[in-house]
N, C-alpha and C positions, 0 to 999 in steps of 0.2 A: 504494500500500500504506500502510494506515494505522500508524503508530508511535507511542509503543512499544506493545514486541511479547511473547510470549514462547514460545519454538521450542524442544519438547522432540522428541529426536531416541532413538528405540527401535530394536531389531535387535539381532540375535546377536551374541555378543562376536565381536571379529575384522572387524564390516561397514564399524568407522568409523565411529565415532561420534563418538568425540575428537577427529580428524583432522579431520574436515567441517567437524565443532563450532565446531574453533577459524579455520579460514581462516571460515566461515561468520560465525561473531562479528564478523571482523575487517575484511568486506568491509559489515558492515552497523553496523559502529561500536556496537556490542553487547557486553555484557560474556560471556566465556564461562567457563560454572561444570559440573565435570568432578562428578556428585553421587558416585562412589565414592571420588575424590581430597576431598571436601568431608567426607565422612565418616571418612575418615582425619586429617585437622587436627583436625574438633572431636572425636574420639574419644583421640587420640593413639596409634592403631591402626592396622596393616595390616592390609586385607581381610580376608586369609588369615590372620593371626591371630585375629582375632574368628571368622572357621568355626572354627580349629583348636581355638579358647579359650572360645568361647561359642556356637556352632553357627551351621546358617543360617539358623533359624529365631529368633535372636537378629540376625542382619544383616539379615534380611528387616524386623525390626521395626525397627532403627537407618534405614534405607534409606526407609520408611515416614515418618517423623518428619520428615527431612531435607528428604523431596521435599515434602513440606507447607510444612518454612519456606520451600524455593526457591518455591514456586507461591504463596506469600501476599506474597514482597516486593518489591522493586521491579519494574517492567517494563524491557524493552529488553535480551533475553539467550536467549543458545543456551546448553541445557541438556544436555550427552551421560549417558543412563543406565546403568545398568548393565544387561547384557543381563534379567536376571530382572525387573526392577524394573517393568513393566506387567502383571507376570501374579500379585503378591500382593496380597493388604490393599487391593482396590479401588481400586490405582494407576493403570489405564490411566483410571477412569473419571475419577478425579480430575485427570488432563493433560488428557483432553478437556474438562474441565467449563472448567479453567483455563487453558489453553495450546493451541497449535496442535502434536498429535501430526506428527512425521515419522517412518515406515518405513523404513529402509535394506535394501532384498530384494535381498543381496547373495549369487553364487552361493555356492555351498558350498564348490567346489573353489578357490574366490580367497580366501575365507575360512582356505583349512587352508594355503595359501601365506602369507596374513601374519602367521598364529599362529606364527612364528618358536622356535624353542626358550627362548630369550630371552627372551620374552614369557609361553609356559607357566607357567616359574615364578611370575607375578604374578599369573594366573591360579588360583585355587581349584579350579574345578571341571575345568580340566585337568593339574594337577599328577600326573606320573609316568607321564603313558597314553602310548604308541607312536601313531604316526601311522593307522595302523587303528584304535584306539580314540580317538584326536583326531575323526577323520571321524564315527564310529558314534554317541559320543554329540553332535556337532552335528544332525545326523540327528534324533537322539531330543529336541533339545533343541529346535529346528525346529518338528517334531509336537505337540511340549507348549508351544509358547509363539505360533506360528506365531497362534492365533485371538484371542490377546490384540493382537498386532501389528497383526494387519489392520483394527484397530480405529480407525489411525489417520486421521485427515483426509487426510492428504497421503501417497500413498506413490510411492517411487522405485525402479526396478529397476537392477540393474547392476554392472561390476565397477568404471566408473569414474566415481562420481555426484560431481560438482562443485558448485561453491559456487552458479555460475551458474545449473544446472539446477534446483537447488533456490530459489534466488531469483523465477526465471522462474517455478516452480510454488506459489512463495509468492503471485504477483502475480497468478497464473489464482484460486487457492482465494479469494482476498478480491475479484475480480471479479464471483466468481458469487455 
């Protein structure tokens, strides 16, 4: 596998993305950069502030900006997105142009087990819903993001996609 690298990793909030992200970084001596925690420093904003305070179509544009500076600078880094972030303002094309997309096609039902209550609240777009409405709109949000996802280079199914798995599929995609 050629190095350096740059491994932006897509999927519904809940699939792991940060999780993978960062053992992923770590087993590949990579730097790993969280773009919603990235836009939280340089903004001095939480997420859910900017929806609450300037909508999402003011995060969607912040989100936009950010993933351009991560994709224009250095190499050698796993990049965890925010689940939206391939499906506005021409982001999945611009990770394919510049980075090797990964998919995390994580079930659904594993998904609504680690959306913890805890987690909700850091969450936006699940703040206040009950566990039927947790499921309904991953469902909906699936449907509407699902063809920007598939877009990626590399995709992984499962509830327990490891660092290794994804290495191994790093080293098949630059083979062929």
């Amino acid at each position: 596998m050629r190095t350096p690298l740059k491994i932006v990793l897509v999927g519904l909030p809940g699939s792991g993305k940060s999780s993978l992200g960062k053992l992923l970084a770590k087993q590949l001596n990579f730097v790993f950069i969280d773009l919603d925690h990235l836009i939280e420093q340089e903004t001095g904003k939480k997420i859910c502030e900017i929806f609450a305070e300037q909508g999402e179509g003011k995060f969607r544009e912040l989100e936009s900006i950010y993933l351009n500076k991560v994709l224009d600078g250095v190499e050698g880094f796993v990049l965890s997105t925010g689940g939206g972030t391939p499906c506005f303002n021409d982001n999945m094309d611009l990770i394919n142009e510049k980075a090797v997309s990964v998919y995390l096609e994580v079930p659904l039902e594993e998904i609504l087990k680690r959306l913890s209550n805890d987690q909700i609240g850091k969450r936006p777009l699940f703040s206040g819903l009950g566990q039927g409405e947790i499921i309904l709109k991953l469902k909906n949000l699936l449907a509407s993001r699902e063809m920007y996802y598939l877009q990626s280079k590399i995709k992984l199914q499962g509830e327990d996609i490891s660092p290794e798995m994804l290495i191994s599929e790093l080293m098949t995609f630059f083979r062929n």
